[in-house]
N, C-alpha and C positions, 0 to 999 in steps of 0.2 A: 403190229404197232403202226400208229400213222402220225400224220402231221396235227398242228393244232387246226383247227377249222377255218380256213379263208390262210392260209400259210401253204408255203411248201418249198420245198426242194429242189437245189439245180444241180444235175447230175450230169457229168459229162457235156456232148457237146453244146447244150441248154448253157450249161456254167460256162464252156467257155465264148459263147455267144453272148453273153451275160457280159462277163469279162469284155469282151470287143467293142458290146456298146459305149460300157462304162469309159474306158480306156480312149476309144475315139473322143468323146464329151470332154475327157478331161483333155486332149491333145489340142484340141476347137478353143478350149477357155483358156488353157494358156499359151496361146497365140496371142492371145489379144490382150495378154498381162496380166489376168487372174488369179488371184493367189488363190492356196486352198484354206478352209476352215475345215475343224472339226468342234463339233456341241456334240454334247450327251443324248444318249435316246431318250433319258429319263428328264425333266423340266418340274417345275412347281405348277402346279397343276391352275393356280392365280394364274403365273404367268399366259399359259394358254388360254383361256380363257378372260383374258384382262380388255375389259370393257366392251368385250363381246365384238373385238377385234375381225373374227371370222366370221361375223353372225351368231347367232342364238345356235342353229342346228347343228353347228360345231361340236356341243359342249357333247351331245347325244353319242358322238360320233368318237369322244375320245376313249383309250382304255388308261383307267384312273385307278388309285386303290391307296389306302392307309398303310404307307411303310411302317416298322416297326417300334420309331420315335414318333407315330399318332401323324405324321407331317401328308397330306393330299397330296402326291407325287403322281404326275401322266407322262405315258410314253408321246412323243411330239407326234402331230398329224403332217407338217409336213419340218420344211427346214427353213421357213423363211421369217415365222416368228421369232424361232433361238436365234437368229443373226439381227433380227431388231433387237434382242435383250443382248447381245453381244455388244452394238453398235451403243445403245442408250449406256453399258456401262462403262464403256473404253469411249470417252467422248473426244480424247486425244488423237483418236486414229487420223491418220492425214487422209486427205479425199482428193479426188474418189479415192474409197476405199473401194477395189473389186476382187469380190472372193467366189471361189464353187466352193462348193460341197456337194459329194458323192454318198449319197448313207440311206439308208431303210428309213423311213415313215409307218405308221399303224393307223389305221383308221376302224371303226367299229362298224361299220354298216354290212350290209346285205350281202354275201357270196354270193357271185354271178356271173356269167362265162366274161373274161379280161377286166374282171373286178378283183383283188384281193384286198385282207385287213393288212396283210404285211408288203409293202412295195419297195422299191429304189428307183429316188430320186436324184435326177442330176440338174443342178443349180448354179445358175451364174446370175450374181447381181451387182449395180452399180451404187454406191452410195455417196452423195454430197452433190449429185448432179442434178438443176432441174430443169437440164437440157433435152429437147425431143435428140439431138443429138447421141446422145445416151439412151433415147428408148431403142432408137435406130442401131447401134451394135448390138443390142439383146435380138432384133431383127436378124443381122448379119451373119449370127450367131448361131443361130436358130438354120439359117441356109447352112451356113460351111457344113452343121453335125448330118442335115439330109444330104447334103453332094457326098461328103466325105462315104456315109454311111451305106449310100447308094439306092436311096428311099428317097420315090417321089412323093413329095407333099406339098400342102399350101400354108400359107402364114394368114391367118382371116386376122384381121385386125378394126378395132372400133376403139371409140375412147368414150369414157363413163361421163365428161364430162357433158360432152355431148349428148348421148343418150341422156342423161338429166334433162338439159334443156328440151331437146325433143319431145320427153316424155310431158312436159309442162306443157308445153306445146299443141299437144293432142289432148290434152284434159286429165292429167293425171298430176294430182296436188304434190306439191313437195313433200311431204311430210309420207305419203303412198311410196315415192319414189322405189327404195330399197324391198319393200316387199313386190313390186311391182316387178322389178329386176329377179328376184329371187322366182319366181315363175317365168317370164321371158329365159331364164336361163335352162328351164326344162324343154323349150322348144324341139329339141333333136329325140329327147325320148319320148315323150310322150303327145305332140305334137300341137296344130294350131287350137283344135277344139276342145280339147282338154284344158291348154294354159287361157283363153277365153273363159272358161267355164271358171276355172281356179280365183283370176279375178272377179268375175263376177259376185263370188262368193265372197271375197276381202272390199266388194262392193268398191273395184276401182275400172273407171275406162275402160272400155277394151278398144276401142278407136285404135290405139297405138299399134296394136297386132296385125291390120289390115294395112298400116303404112310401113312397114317394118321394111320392104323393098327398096325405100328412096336410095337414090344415089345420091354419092357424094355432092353432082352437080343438084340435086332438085332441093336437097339442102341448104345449101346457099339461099334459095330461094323464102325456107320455111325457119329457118333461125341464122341468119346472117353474120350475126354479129357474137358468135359461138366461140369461145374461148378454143372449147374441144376442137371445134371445126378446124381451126387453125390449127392446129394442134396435129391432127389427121394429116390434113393438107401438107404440112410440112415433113410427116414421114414418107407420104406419096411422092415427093419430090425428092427426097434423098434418095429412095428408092429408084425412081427413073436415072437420076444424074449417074451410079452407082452401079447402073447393067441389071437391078435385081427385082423388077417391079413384077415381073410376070411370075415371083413368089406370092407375091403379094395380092389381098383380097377382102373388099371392104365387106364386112358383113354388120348391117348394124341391130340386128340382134341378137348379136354378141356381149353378152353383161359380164360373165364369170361370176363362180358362184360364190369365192370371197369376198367380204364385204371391204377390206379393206382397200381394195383398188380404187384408184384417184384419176387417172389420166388415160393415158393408150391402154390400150387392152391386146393380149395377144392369143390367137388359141393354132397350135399348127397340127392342122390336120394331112391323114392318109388313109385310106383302105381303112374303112372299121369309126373306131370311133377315136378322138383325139390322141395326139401322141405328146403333147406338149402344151403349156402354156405360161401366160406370167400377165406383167404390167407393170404399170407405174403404181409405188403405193408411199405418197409422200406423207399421212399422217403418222403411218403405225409405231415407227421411232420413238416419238413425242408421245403417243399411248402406253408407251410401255417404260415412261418417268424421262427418257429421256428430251434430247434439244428437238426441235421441230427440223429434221433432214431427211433432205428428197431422197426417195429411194426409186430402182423401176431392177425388174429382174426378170429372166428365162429359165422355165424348170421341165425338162422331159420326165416321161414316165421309163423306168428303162424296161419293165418288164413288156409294155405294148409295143416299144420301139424291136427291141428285140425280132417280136412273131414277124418285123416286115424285114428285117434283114435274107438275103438271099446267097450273102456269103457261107460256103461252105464247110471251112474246114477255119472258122478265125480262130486267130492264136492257138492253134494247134499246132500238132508235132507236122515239118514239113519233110522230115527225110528218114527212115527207117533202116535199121544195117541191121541183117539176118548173115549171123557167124555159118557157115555151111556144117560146122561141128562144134564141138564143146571146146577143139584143139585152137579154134581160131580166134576165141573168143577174145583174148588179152589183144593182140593185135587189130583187129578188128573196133576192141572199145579207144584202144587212142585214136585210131580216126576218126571215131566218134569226137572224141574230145574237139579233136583239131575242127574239125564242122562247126560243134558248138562254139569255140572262139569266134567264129565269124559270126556270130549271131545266128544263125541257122537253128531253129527248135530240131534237136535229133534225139530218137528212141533208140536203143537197143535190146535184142531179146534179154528176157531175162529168165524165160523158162525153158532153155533147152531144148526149144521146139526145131526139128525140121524144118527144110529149107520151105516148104510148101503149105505147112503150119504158119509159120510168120508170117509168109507172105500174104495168106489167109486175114490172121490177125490185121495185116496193117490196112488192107481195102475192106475191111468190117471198120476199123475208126479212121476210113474216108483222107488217111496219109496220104500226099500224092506225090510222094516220088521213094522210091525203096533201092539198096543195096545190097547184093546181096556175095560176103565176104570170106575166099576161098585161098586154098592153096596156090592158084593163078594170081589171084588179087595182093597175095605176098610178094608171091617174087616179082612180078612186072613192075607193082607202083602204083597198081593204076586200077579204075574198076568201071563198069559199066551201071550208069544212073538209071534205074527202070522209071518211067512215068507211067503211075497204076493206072491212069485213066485212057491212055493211046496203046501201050504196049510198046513204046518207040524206046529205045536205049540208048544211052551218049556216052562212049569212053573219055571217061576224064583222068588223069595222071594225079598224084598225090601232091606232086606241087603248082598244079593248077587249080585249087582247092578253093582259089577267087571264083573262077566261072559260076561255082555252084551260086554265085546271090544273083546273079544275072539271066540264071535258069528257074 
C-alpha cells in the first residue's frame, strides 16, 4: 500500500521535526499578538476561484469535485483566501485583526523533488492596516522564525507597485503588466532566455529583463515619483533603524506568482529553493463581496523549512529510565513521573528489555540523556544521568530533580 501521489507521511523524527517547525511559527506569531484561526480544507469552489483572484492558472491547480448535493466543493490551495472570506463575512472584527493559521493546502500540479500536492502552511497576517509599518512586522516575523529556528536565510523583498511603474517604464503596456509578471516570476526556474523568449511570444518588451538589476538608488533616477518606491524605501529604513537590514534584500524581479498582491512583496529565501513568502494584498477582501480592507501577511512552507533545520532530537523524548529488571520497574516508573512534572519529555521501557537492550534502543532514537534504574538507585536516592553522546555521568539525588532542566 502507499501514499496518494504527491502526499506522504511523517513518521517519527520527520513528525517530530515537523511538529518543531510548526510549533516554533506558532511561538514567533504569538509574540507579536496573533491569534489563531481555523477554516475548513474543504471551500466552495466560486470562492476560490472568485474573479480569478490568484490568476487564471489557479483554477488548473485546484482539486475540485461534485459533492453529493450536486454543490462544486475544492480543497483550498493555500490559507489566505478562507481568511479574506472569513474577513468579508465577520465585517465586525475589530482591526487589526491578526490571526495564523497552521493547516495542509493541496495544490494539483507536477510531483517534483520539495514540490508536493499536500503541504503545511504556516501563516501570519495583518488586517485593517495600510501601514508599511505592518508590512514590516510580517518582516520581523519572518527573522524571529529563522534565528529562532537556527536557519540562515534572506528576506528578498520588492513591491508590485513599483515593478508596475518600472515595467511601463521599460515599454511594457499596462494592460501586459500581469502576464508580464506572471513570466518574470519564472526567472529562478527556468531562467533569462527562456522568460525572454516566453514574452516575446505574449508579443511584450523584453527591455525589462536586461534592467531587472537596478538598484534601489538608480531607481530613483528612472521612476521618481513611485508610490512603491516609497513604499520599499520605507521598509529599508525600518529595517536599518531596527538592527535587521542585513536580512534584508532588494531583488526587483521579484513579482510572486499570485496575482492578488498589491504592495511589498516578500520571498525568504535559503539553501535550495524558497522557504517563505507573502505581501501586501489590499483588494482581495472587497473581491470576495466584502469592504475594501488592507490586508499584508507571512506564509512559510513547513515542509521546505523543515529539510534546513539541523536540530537533532526536536521535541523529542530527552531522558530515558531503563528499570535493571522487571522488579524495579514500579519504582523506577515514579521517577519517571516526577521528571515528567518538570516538563522533562521522559520514556520508559516498556518491553522488558535488558539493561543494554534499552540502552540500544534509546541512542537508535537519538535520546540524549538515559537512566539507568537499579537496586543501588533505590536505596541511595540518587542515580547517575548517562549523556549518550559523551559517555560523561552526573550523580544526581532524587530531591535535586531541578538540576535535571538545567542539564
Amino acid at each position: 500500500m502507499k501514499t496518494v501521489r504527491g502526499m506522504q507521511d511523517f513518521v517519527g523524527e520527520n513528525a517530530r521535526k515537523k511538529q518543531f517547525v510548526e510549533d516554533t511559527c506558532r511561538q514567533v506569531f504569538e509574540s507579536y499578538g496573533f491569534e489563531p484561526l481555523q477554516t475548513p480544507a474543504l471551500e466552495e469552489l466560486e470562492t476560490l476561484t472568485k474573479k480569478d483572484t490568484a490568476g487564471t492558472a489557479i483554477k488548473d491547480e485546484i482539486y475540485f469535485f461534485n459533492d453529493k448535493g450536486g454543490r462544486e466543493i475544492g480543497l483550498r490551495f493555500d490559507l489566505t483566501v478562507p481568511l479574506a472570506r472569513v474577513v468579508a463575512s465577520n465585517p465586525a472584527l475589530k482591526k487589526p485583526f491578526k490571526r495564523y493559521q497552521i493547516a495542509q493546502v493541496w495544490r494539483y500540479d507536477r510531483p517534483q523533488a520539495k514540490r508536493w500536492r499536500e503541504f503545511t502552511q504556516a501563516d501570519a497576517d495583518i488586517i485593517g492596516s495600510p501601514l508599511v509599518s505592518a508590512d514590516f512586522e510580517c518582516v520581523l516575523i519572518a527573522v524571529d522564525v529563522l534565528k529562532k529556528l537556527g536557519v540562515k536565510g534572506k528576506i528578498k523583498v520588492n513591491n508590485r507597485k513599483l515593478l508596475e511603474d518600472f515595467a511601463v517604464a521599460c515599454g511594457v503596456k499596462k494592460d501586459q503588466a500581469k502576464e508580464c509578471f506572471r513570466c518574470m516570476d519564472k526567472l529562478d526556474k527556468i531562467g533569462t532566455k527562456e522568460v525572454e523568449k516566453e514574452l516575446k511570444e505574449k508579443k511584450i518588451k523584453t527591455e525589462i529583463v536586461a534592467k531587472l538589476s537596478c538598484s534601489i538608488k538608480e531607481l530613483q533616477k528612472i521612476i521618481p515619483s513611485s508610490e512603491g518606491l516609497k513604499e520599499i524605501n520605507e521598509l529599508f529604513s525600518l529595517a536599518k533603524k531596527t538592527g535587521v537590514e542585513e536580512f534584508l534584500e532588494f531583488d526587483l524581479s521579484l513579482a510572486r506568482g499570485l496575482e492578488y498582491y498589491t504592495g511589498n512583496v516578500f520571498e525568504v529565501k535559503s539553501d535550495g529553493p524558497s522557504i517563505g513568502g507573502g505581501g501586501r494584498y489590499d483588494n482581495l477582501i472587497s473581491d470576495m463581496g466584502g469592504a475594501k480592507v488592507p490586508a499584508v501577511g507571512i506564509s512559510f512552507g513547513v515542509e521546505r523549512v523543515m529539510e534546513l533545520v539541523k536540530e537533532k532530537n526536536p521535541n523529542g523524548t530527552k531522558v530515558f529510565i531503563a528499570p535493571f529488571s522487571k522488579d524495579f520497574f514500579e519504582p523506577a516508573l515514579l521517577l519517571c513521573q516526577k521528571i515528567r512534572a518538570l516538563g522533562i519529555s521522559t520514556e520508559i521501557d516498556l518491553m522488558n528489555r535488558n539493561v543494554s537492550k534499552s540502552l540500544e534502543f534509546a541512542s537508535g532514537k537519538k535520546i540524549p540523556f538515559a537512566i539507568v534504574f537499579g537496586e543501588n538507585e533505590e536505596k541511595e536516592k540518587a542515580f547517575n544521568l548517562k549523556n549518550m553522546a559523551t559517555g560523561k555521568q552526573e550523580k544526581i539525588r532524587f530531591n535535586e530533580l531541578e538540576k535535571l532542566k538545567k542539564l
